[in-house]
C-alpha positions, 0 to 999 in steps of 0.5 A: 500500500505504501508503495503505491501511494508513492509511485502515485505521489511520483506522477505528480511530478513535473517530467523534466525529460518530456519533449515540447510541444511541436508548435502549431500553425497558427503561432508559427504564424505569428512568428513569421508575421513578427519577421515580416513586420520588423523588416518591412515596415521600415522599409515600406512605413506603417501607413502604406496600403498592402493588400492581402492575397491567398497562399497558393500551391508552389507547384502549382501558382493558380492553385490554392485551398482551404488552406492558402486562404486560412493562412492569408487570413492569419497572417493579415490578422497579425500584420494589421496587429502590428500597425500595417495598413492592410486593405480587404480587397474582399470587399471591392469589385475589381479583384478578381475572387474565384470561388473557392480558391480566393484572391490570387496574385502570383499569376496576375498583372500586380500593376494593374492590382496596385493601380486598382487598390492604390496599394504600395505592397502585397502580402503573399505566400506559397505552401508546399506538403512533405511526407510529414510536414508543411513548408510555409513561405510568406513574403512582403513585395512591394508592387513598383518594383516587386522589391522583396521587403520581408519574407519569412519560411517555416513548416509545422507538422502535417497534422489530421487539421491540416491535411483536411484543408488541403485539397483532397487530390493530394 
């Protein structure tokens, strides 16, 4: 009996040999977020006008899912968190949305873009899955020039969440 009260006494204490927690997408995120803020709003200023577009296939750039625009979500939630002018294009005519896939600017005339939502910088992004992980790229690019003003790379585990938002062809 005495034995058993102090094996169950010894699961109470802190397991200092436990691995952490493998960081999940969102504070990925928020970290990747915190680069491209602490580069480019020097480079750019805080009032200048960005526009979000949807994080798309690497391999295939007029590709996105669930996804690409979650992750474009995220990362405007953060940035206009940390100060920068984002604009939501989502609620002009002139951008072209295409039903589930979501505002794409890879593939697009990016002057044109600028001209239409007199905006200075995009935020965009690509992503691409491994056996076990997701690789995330995120970049800040002003449109005059296409001039990279921050970029950010990442990945977090493939997880049953994540492969849900992915299409189901992969």
């Amino acid at each position: 009996m005495v034995l058993l009260l102090m094996l169950s006494g010894c699961s109470l204490l802190e397991n200092r040999h436990a691995t952490p927690p493998e960081p999940d997408l969102l504070s990925q995120v928020d970290e990747a977020a915190e680069k491209l803020l602490s580069t480019a709003s020097e480079r750019l200023g805080e009032q200048a006008p960005i526009i979000a577009t949807t994080f798309v296939d690497v391999d295939q750039l007029d590709r996105s899912s669930t996804l690409g625009r979650t992750l474009s979500e995220a990362f405007t939630s953060r940035l206009v968190q940390g100060g920068l002018n984002v604009i939501e294009v989502k609620m002009r005519n002139s951008l072209y949305i295409e039903q589930n896939t979501g505002e794409l600017i890879l593939s697009r005339n990016v002057q044109r873009l600028s001209a239409n939502h007199d905006a200075q910088a995009v935020l965009l992004g690509t992503y691409a899955k491994g056996q076990k992980a997701l690789f995330i790229n995120a970049r800040l690019v002003r449109i005059s020039d296409r001039h990279v003003l921050g970029a950010s790379s990442f990945e977090v585990p493939l997880d049953n969440d994540l492969r849900a938002m992915l299409p189901s062809s992969w």
